[in-house]
C-alpha positions in Angstrom: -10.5 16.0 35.3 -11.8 16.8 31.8 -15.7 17.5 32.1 -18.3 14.4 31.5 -14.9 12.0 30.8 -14.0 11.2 34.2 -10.3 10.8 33.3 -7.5 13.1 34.9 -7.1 16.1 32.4 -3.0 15.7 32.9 -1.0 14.2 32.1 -2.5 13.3 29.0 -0.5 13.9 25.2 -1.6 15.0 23.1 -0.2 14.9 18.9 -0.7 15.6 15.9 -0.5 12.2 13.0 -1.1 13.1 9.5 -3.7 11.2 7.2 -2.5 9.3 4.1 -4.6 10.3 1.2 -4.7 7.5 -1.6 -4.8 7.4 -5.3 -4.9 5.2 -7.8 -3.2 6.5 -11.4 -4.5 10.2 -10.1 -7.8 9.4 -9.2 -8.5 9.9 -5.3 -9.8 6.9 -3.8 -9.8 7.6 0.1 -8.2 9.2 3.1 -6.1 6.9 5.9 -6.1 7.5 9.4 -4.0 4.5 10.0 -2.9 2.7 7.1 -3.2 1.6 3.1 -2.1 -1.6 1.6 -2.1 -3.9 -1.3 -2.4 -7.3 -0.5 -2.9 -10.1 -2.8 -6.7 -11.1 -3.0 -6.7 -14.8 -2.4 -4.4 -15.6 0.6 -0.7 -17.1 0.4 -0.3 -15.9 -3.2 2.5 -13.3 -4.0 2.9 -10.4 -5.9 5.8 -8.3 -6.8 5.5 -4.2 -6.1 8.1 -1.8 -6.2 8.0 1.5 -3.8 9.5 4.5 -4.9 9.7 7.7 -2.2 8.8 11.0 -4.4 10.9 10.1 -8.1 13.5 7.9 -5.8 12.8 4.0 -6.4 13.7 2.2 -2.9 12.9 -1.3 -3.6 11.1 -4.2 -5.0 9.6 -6.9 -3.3 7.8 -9.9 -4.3 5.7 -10.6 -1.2 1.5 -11.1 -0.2 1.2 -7.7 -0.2 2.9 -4.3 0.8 1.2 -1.6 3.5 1.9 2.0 4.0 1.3 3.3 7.8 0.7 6.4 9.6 2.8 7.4 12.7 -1.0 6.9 14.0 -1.0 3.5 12.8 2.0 2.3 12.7 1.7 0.2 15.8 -1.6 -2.2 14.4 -1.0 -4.0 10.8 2.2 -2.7 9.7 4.0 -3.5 13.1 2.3 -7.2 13.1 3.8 -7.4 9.5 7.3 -6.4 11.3 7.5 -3.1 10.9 8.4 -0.3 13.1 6.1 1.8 15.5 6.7 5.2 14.4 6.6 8.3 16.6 4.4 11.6 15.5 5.8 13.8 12.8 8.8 11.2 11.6 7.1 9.9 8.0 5.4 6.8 7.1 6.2 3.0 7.4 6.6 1.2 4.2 6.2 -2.7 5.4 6.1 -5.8 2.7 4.0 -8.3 4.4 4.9 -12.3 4.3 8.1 -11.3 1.9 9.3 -13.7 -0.1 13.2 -13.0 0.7 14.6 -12.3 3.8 16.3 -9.2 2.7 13.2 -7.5 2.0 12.2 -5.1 5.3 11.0 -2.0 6.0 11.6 1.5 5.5 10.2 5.2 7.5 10.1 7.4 4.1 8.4 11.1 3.6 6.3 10.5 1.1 4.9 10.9 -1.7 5.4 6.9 -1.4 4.2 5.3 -5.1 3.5 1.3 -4.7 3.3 0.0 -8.1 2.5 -3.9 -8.8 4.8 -5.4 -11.0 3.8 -8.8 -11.4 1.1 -10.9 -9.9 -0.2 -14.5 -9.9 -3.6 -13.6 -8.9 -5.9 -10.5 -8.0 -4.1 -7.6 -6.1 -6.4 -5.3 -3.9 -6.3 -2.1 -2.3 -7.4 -1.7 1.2 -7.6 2.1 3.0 -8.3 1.6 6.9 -9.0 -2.2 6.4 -12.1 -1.2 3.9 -11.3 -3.0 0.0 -11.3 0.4 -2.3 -10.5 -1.6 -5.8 -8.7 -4.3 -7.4 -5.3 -2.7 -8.6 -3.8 -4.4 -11.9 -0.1 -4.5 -13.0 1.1 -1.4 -13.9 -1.1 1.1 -11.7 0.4 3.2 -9.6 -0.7 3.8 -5.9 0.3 6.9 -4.2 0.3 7.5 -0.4 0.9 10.9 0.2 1.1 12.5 3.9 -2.2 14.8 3.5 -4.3 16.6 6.2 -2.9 16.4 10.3 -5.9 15.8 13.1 -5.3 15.7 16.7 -4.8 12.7 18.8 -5.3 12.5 22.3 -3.1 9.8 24.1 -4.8 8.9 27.7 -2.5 7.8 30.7 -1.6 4.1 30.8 -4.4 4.0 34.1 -7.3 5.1 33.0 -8.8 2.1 32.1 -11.4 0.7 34.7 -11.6 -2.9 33.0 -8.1 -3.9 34.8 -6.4 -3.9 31.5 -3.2 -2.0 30.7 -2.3 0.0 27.8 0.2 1.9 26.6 0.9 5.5 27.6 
């Protein structure tokens, strides 16, 4: 058992995720642990925003908003949105959320990922972790890119003493 935590020292895994830090046209606005997003201000409104991975545009989407996920986060917003649940070390999930056409989906890219918004029919904000940074108008560019690694400890799927489960 680890000291003063009362859970079984193995087997426990542990990781390492990497952070996303965000900018805005150059100007560093935050670090993410789990995820960064634009997503249109008032809800049911869409936008349109294109992703681009390093100088390589991938798509554009006209949707309520776009989010960018860490292997670390992967499995909250971004896999509710229908994305996938990434595993450590494999890149970042690029997820449009609500999209307006059915082709639109997501994709696992390296990064540097640039969100850009196109068009929009009402205020677009940027959100790091869930906390609003700014209101981002057309023609700014966002970038997400993978930034500084901390460890993550997973605990065993029984360690919980409130007779939920969770994930291993």
């Amino acid at each position: 058992y680890e000291i003063g935590l009362g859970i079984p020292a193995e087997p426990l895994f542990r990781s390492e995720s990497s952070l996303l830090s965000v900018s805005v046209d150059g100007e560093a606005v935050g670090t993410a642990a789990l995820d960064a997003g634009l997503v249109t201000s008032e809800p049911a409104r869409i936008s349109e925003y294109s992703v681009a991975d390093g100088d390589r545009h991938v798509e554009t989407v006209r949707s309520d908003g776009i989010v960018v996920s860490t292997p670390l986060g992967s499995d909250g917003y971004g896999r509710a949105a229908g994305g996938p649940v990434l595993a450590p070390d494999t890149g970042v999930a690029v997820t449009p959320i609500a999209p307006f056409a059915t082709g639109a989906g997501p994709a696992v890219l390296n990064g540097p990922v640039h969100l850009r918004v196109e068009r929009d029919e009402g205020g677009v904000s940027l959100l790091v972790d869930d906390e609003v940074r700014r209101e981002v108008p057309p023609a700014t560019r966002v970038t997400c890119v993978p930034a500084d690694r901390v460890r993550v400890l997973h605990l065993p799927a029984d360690t919980r003493d409130d007779g939920a489960t969770t994930r291993g």
